[in-house]
SEFIZA-3560 file (N, C-alpha, C; in Angstrom, 3 decimals):
REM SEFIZA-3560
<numar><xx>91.758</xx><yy>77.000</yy><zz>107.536</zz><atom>N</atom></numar>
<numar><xx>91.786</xx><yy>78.368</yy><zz>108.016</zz><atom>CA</atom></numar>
<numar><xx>92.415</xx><yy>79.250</yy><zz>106.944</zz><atom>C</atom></numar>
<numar><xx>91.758</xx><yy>80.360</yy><zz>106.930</zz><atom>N</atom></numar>
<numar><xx>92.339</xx><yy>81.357</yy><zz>105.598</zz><atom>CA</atom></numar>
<numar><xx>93.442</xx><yy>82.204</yy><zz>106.189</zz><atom>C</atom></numar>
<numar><xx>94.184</xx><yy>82.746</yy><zz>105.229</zz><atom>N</atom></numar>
<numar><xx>95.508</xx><yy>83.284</yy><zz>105.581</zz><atom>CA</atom></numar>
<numar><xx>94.877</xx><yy>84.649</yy><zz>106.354</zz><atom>C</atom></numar>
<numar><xx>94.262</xx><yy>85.244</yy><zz>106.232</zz><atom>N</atom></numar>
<numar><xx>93.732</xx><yy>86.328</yy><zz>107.038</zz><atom>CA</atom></numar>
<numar><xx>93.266</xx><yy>85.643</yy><zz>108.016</zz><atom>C</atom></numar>
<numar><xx>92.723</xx><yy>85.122</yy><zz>108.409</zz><atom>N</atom></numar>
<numar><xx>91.997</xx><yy>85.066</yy><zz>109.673</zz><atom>CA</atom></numar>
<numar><xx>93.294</xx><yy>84.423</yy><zz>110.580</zz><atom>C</atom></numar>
<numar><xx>94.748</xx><yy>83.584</yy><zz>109.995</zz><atom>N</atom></numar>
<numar><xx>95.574</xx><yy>83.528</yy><zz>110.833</zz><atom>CA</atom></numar>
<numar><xx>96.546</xx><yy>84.355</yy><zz>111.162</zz><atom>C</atom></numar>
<numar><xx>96.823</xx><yy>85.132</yy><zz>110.509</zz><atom>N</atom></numar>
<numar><xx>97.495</xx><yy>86.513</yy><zz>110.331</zz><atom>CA</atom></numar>
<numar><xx>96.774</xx><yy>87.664</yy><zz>111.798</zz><atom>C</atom></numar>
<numar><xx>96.013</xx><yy>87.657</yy><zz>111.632</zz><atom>N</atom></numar>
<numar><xx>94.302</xx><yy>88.374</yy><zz>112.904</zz><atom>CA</atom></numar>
<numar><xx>95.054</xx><yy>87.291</yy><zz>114.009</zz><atom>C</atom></numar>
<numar><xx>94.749</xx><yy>86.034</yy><zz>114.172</zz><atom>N</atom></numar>
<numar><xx>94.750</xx><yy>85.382</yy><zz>115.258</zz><atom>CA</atom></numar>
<numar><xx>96.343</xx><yy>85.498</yy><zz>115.273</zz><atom>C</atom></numar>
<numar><xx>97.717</xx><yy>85.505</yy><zz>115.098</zz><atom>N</atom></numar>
<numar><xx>98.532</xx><yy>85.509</yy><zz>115.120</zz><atom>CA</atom></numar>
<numar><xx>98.903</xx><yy>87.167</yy><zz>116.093</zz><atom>C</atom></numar>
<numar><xx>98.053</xx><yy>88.393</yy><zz>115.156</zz><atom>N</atom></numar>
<numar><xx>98.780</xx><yy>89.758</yy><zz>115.716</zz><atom>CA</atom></numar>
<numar><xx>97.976</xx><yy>89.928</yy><zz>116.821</zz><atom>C</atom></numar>
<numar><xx>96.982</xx><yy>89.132</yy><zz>117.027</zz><atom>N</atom></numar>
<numar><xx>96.069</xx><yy>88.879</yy><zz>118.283</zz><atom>CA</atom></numar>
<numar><xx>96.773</xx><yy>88.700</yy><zz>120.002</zz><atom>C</atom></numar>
<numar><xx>97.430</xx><yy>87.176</yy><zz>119.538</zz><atom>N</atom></numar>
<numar><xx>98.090</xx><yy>86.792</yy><zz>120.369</zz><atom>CA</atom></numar>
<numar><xx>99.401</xx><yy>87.529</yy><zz>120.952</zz><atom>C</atom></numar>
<numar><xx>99.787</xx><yy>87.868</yy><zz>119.921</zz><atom>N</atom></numar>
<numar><xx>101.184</xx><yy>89.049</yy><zz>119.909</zz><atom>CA</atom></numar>
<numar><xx>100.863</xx><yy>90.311</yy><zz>121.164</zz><atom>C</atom></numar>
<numar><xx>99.785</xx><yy>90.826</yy><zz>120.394</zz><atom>N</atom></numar>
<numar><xx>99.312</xx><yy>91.896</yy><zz>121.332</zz><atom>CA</atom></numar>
<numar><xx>99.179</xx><yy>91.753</yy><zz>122.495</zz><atom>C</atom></numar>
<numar><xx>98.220</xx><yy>90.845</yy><zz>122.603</zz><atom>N</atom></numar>
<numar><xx>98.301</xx><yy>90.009</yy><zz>124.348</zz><atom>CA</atom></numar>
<numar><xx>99.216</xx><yy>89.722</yy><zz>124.804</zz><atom>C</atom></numar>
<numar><xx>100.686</xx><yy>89.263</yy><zz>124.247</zz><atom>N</atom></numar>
<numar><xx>102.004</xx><yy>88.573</yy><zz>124.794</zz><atom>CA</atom></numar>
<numar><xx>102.736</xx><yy>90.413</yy><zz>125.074</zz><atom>C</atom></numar>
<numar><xx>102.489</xx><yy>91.208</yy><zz>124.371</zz><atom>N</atom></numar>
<numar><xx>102.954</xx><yy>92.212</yy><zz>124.761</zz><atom>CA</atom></numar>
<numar><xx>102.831</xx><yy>93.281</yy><zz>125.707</zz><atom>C</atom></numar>
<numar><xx>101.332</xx><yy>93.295</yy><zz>126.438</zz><atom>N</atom></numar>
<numar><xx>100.839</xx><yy>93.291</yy><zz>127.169</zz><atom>CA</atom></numar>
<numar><xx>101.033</xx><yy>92.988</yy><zz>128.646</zz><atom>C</atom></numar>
<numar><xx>101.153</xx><yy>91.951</yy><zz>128.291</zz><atom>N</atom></numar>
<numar><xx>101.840</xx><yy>90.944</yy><zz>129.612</zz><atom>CA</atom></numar>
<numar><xx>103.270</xx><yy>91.013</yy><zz>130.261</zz><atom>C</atom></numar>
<numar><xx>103.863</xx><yy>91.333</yy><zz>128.760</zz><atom>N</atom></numar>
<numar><xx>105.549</xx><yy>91.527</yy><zz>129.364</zz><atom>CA</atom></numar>
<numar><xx>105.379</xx><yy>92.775</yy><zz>129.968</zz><atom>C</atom></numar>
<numar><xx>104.790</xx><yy>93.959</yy><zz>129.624</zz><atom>N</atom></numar>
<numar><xx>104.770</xx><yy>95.417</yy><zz>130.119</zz><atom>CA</atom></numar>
<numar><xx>104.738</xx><yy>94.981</yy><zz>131.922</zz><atom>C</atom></numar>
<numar><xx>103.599</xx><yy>94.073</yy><zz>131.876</zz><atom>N</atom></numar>
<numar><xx>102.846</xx><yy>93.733</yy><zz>133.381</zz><atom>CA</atom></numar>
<numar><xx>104.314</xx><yy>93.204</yy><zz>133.954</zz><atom>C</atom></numar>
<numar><xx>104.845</xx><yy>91.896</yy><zz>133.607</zz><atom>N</atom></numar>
<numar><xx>105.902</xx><yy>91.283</yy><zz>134.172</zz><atom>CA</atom></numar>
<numar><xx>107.316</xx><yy>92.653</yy><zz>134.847</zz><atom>C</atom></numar>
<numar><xx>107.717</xx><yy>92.808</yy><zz>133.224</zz><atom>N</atom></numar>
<numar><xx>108.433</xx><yy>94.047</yy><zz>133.305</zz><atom>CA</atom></numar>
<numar><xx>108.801</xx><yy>94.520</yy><zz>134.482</zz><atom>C</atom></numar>
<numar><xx>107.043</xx><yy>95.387</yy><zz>134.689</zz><atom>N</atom></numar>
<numar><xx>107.465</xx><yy>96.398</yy><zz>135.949</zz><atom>CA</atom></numar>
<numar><xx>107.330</xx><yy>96.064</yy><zz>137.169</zz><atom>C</atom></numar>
<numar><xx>106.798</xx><yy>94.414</yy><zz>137.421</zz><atom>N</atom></numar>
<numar><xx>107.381</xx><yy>93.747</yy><zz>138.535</zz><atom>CA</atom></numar>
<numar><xx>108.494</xx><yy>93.519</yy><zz>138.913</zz><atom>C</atom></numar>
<numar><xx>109.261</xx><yy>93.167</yy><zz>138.271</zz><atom>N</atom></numar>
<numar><xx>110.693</xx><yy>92.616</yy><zz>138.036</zz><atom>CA</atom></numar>
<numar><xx>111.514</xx><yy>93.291</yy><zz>138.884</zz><atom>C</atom></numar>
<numar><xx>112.162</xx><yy>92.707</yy><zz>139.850</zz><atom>N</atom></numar>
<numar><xx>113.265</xx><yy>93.564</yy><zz>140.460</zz><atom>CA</atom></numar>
<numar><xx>114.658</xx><yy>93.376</yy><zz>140.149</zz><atom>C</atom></numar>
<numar><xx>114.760</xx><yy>92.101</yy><zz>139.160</zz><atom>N</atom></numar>
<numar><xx>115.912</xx><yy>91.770</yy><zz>139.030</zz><atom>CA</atom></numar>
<numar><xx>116.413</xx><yy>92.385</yy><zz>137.933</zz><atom>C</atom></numar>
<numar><xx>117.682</xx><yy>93.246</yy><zz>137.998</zz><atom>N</atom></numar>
<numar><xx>117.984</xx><yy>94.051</yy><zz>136.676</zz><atom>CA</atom></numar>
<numar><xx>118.241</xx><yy>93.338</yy><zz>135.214</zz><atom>C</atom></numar>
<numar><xx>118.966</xx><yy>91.961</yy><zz>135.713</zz><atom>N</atom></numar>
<numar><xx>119.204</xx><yy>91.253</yy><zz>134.407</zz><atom>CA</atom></numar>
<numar><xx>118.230</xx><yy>90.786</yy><zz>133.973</zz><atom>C</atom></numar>
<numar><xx>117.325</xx><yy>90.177</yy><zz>134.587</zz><atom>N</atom></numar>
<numar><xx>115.875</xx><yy>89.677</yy><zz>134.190</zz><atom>CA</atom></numar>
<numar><xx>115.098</xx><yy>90.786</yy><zz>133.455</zz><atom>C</atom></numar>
<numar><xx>114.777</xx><yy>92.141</yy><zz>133.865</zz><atom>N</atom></numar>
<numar><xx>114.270</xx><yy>92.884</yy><zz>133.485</zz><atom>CA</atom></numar>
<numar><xx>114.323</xx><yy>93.618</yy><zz>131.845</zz><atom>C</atom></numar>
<numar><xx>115.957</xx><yy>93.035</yy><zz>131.436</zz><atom>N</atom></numar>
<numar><xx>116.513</xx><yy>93.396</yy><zz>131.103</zz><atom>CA</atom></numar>
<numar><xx>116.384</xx><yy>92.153</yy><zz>129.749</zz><atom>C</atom></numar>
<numar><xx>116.620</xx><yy>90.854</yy><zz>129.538</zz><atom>N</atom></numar>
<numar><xx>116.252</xx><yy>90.178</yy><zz>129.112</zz><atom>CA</atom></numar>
<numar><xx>114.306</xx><yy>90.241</yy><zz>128.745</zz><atom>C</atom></numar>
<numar><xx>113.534</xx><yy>90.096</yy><zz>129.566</zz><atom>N</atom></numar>
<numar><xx>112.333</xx><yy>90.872</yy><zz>129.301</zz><atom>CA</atom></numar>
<numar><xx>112.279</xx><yy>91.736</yy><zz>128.111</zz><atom>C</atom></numar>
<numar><xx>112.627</xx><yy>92.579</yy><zz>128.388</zz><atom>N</atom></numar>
<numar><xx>112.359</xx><yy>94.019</yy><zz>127.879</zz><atom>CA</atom></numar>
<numar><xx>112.988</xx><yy>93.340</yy><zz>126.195</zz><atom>C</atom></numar>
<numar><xx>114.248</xx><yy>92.534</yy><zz>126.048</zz><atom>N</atom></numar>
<numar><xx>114.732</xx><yy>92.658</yy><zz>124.975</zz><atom>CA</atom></numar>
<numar><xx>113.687</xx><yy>91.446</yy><zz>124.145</zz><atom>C</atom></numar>
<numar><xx>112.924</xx><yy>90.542</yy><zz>124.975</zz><atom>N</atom></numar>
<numar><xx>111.860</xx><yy>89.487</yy><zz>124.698</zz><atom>CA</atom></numar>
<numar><xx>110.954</xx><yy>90.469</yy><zz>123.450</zz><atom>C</atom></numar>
<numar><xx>110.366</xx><yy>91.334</yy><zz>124.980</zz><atom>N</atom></numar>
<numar><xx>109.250</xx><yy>92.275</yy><zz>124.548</zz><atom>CA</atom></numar>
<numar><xx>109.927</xx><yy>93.150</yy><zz>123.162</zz><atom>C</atom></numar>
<numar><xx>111.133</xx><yy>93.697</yy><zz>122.972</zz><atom>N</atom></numar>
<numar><xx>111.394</xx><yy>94.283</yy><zz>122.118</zz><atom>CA</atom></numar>
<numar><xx>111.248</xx><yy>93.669</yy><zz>120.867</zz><atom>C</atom></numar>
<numar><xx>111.679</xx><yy>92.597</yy><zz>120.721</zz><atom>N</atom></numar>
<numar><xx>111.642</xx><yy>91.884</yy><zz>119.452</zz><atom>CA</atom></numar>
<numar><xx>110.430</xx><yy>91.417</yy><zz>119.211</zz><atom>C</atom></numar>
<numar><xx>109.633</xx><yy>90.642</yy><zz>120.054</zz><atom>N</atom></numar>
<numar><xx>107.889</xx><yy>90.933</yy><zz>119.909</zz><atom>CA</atom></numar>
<numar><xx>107.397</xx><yy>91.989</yy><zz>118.942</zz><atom>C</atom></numar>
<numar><xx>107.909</xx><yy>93.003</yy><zz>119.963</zz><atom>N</atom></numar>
<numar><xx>107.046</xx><yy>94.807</yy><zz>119.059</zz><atom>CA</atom></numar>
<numar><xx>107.585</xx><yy>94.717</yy><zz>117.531</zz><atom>C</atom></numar>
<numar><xx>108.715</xx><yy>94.422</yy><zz>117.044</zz><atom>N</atom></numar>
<numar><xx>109.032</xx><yy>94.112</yy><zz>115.778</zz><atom>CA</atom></numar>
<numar><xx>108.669</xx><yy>92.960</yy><zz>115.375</zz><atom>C</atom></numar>
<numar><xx>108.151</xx><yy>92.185</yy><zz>115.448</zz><atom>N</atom></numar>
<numar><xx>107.554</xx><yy>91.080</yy><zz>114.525</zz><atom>CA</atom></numar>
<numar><xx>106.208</xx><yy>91.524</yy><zz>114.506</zz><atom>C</atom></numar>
<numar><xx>105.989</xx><yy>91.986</yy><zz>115.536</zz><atom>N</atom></numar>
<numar><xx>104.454</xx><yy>92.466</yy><zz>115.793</zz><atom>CA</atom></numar>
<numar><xx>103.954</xx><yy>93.830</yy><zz>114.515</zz><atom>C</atom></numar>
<numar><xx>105.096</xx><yy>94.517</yy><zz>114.503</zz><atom>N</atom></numar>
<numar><xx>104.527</xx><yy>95.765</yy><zz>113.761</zz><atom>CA</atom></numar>
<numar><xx>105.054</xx><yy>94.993</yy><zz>112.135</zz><atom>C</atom></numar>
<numar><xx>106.219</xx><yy>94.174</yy><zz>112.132</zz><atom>N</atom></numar>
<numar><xx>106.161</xx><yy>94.027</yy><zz>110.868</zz><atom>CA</atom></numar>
<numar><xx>104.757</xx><yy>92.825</yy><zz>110.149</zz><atom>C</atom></numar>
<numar><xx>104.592</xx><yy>91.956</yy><zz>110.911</zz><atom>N</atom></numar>
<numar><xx>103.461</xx><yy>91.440</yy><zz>110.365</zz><atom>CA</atom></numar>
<numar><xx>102.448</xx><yy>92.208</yy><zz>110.464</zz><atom>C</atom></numar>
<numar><xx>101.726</xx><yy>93.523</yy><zz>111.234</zz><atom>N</atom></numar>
<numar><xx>100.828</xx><yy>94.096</yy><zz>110.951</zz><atom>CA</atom></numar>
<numar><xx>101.182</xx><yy>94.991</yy><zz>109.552</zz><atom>C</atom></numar>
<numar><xx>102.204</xx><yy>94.992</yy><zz>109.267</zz><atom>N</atom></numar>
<numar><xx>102.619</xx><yy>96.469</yy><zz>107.662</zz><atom>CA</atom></numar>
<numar><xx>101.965</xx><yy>94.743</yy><zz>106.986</zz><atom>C</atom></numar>
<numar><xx>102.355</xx><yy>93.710</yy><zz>107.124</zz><atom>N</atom></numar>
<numar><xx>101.901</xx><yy>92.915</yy><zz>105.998</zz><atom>CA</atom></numar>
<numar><xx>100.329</xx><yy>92.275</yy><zz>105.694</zz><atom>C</atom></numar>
<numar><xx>99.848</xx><yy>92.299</yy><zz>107.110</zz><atom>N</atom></numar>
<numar><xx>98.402</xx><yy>92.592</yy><zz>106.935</zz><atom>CA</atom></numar>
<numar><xx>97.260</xx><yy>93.449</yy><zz>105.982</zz><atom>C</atom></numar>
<numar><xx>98.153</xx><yy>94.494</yy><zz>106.331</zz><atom>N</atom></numar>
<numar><xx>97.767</xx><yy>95.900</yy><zz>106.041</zz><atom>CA</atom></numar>
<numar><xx>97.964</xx><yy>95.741</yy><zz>104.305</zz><atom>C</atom></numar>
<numar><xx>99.195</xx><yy>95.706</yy><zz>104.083</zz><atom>N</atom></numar>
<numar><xx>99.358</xx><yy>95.636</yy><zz>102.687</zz><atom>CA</atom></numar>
<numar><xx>98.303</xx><yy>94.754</yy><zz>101.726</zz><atom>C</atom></numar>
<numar><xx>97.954</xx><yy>93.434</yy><zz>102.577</zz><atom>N</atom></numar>
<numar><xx>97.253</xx><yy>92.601</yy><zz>102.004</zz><atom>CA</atom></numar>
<numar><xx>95.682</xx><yy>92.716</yy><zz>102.404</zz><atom>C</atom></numar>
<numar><xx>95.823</xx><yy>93.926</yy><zz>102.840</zz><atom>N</atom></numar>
<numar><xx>94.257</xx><yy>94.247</yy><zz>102.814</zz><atom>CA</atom></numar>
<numar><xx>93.624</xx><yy>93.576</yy><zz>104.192</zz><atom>C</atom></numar>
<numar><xx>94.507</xx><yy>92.798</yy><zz>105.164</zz><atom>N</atom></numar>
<numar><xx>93.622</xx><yy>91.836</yy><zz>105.880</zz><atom>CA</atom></numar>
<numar><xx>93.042</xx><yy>92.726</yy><zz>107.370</zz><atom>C</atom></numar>
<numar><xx>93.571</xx><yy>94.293</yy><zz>107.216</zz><atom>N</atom></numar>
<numar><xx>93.609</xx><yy>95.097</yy><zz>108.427</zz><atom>CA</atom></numar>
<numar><xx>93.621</xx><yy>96.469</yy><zz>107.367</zz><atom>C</atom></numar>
<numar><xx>93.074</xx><yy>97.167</yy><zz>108.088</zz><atom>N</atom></numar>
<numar><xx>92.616</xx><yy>98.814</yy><zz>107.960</zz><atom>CA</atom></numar>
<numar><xx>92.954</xx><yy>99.376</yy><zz>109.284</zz><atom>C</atom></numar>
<numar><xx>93.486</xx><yy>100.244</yy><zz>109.651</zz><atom>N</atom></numar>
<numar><xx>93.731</xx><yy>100.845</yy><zz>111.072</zz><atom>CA</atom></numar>
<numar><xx>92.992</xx><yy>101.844</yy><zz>110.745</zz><atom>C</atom></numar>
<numar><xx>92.635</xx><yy>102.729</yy><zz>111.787</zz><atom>N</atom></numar>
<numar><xx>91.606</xx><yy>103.933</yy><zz>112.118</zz><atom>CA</atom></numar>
<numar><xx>92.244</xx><yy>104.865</yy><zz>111.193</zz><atom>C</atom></numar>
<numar><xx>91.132</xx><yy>105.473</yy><zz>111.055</zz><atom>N</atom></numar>
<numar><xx>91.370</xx><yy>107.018</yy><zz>110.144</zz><atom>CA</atom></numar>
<numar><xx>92.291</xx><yy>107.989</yy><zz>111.513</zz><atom>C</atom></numar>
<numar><xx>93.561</xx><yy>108.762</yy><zz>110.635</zz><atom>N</atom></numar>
<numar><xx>94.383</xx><yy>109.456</yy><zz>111.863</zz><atom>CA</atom></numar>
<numar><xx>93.493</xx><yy>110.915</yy><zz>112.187</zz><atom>C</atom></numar>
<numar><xx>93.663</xx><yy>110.874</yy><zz>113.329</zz><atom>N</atom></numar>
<numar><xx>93.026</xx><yy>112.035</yy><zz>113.859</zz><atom>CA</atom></numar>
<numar><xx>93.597</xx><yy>113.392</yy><zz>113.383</zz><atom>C</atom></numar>
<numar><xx>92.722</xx><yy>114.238</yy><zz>113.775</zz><atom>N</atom></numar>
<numar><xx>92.933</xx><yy>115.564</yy><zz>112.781</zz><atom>CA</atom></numar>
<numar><xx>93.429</xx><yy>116.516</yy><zz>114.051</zz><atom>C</atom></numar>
<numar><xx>94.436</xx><yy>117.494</yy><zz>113.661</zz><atom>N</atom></numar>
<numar><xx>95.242</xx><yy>118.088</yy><zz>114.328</zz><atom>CA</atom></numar>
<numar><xx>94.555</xx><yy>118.625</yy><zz>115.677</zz><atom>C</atom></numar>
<numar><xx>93.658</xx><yy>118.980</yy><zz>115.151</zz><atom>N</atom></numar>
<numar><xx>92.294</xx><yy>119.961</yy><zz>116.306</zz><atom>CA</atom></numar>
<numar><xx>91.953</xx><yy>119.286</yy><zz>117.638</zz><atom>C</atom></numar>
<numar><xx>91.643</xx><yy>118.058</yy><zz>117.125</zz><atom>N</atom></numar>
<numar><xx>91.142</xx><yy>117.142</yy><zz>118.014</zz><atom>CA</atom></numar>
<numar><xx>92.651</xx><yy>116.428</yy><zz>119.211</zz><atom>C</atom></numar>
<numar><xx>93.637</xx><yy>116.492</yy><zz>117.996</zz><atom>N</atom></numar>
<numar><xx>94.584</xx><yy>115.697</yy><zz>119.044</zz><atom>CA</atom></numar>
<numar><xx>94.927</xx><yy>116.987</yy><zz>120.254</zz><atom>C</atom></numar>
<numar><xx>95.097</xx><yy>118.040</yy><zz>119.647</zz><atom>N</atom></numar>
<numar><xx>94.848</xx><yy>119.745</yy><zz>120.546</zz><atom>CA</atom></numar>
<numar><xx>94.394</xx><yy>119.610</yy><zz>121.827</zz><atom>C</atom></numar>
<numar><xx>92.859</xx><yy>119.180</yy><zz>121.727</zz><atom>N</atom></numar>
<numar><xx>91.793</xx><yy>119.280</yy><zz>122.077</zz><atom>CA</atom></numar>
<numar><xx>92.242</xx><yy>118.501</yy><zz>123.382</zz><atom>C</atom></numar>
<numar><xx>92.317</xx><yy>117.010</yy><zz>123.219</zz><atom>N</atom></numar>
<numar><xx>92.762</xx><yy>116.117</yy><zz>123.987</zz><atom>CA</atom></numar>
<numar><xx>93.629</xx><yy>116.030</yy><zz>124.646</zz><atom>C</atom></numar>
<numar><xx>95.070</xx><yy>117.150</yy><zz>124.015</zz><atom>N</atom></numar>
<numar><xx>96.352</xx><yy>117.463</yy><zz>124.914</zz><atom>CA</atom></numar>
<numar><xx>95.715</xx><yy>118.194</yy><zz>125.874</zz><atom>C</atom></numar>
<numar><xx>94.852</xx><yy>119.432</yy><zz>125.847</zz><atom>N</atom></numar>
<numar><xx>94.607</xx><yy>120.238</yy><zz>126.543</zz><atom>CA</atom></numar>
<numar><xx>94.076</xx><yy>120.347</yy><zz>127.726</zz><atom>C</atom></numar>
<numar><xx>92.894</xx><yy>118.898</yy><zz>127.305</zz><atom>N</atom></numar>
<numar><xx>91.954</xx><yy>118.164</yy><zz>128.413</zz><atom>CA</atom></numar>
<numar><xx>92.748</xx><yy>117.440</yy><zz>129.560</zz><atom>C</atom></numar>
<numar><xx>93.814</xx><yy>116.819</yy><zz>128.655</zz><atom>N</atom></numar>
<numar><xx>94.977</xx><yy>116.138</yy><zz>129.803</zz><atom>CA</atom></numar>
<numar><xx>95.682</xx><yy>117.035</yy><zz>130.639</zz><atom>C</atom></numar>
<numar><xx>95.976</xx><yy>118.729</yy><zz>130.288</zz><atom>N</atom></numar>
<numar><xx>96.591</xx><yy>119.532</yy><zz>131.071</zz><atom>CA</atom></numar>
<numar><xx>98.146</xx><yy>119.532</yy><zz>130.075</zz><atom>C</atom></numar>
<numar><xx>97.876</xx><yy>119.253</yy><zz>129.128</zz><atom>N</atom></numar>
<numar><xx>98.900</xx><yy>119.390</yy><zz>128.294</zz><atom>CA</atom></numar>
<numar><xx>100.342</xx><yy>118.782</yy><zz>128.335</zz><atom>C</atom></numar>
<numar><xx>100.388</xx><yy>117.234</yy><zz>129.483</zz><atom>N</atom></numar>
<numar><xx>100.876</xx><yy>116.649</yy><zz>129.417</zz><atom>CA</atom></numar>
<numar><xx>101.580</xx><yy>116.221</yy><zz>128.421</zz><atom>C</atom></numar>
<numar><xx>101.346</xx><yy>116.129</yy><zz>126.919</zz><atom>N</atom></numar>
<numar><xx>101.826</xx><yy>114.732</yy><zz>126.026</zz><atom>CA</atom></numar>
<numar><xx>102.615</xx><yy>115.794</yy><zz>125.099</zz><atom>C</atom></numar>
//
């Protein structure tokens, strides 16, 4: 297996595990549990974003072109200007 394609299957799985804690999360009634969770999920989101900067660097990921001011406008506006 090539280092890109495990790097992909690695921020793959991540994403999905992060996902899931959101789901668990806001079941949770127990404060300490919730609480532990959340600090699971936190450290996730940082391994998660730092192996995607190293993806990225190595070419193995391109993220979307950023949207242009107009459009993000556009989309606040449609929402009622929520965001």
């Amino acid at each position: 297996m090539q280092e890109k394609d495990m790097v992909n299957d690695v921020l793959s799985m991540v994403n999905s595990s992060l996902t899931g804690y959101a789901n668990v999360i806001a079941q949770t009634a127990n404060p300490q549990l919730r609480e532990t969770l959340r600090q699971i999920r936190d450290n996730d989101e940082r391994f998660q974003y730092d192996l995607f900067k190293l993806a990225e660097s190595k070419g193995f990921y391109k993220p979307a072109q950023m949207a242009a001011q107009n459009d993000i406008m556009q989309v606040k506006s449609q929402l009622g200007g929520t965001m």
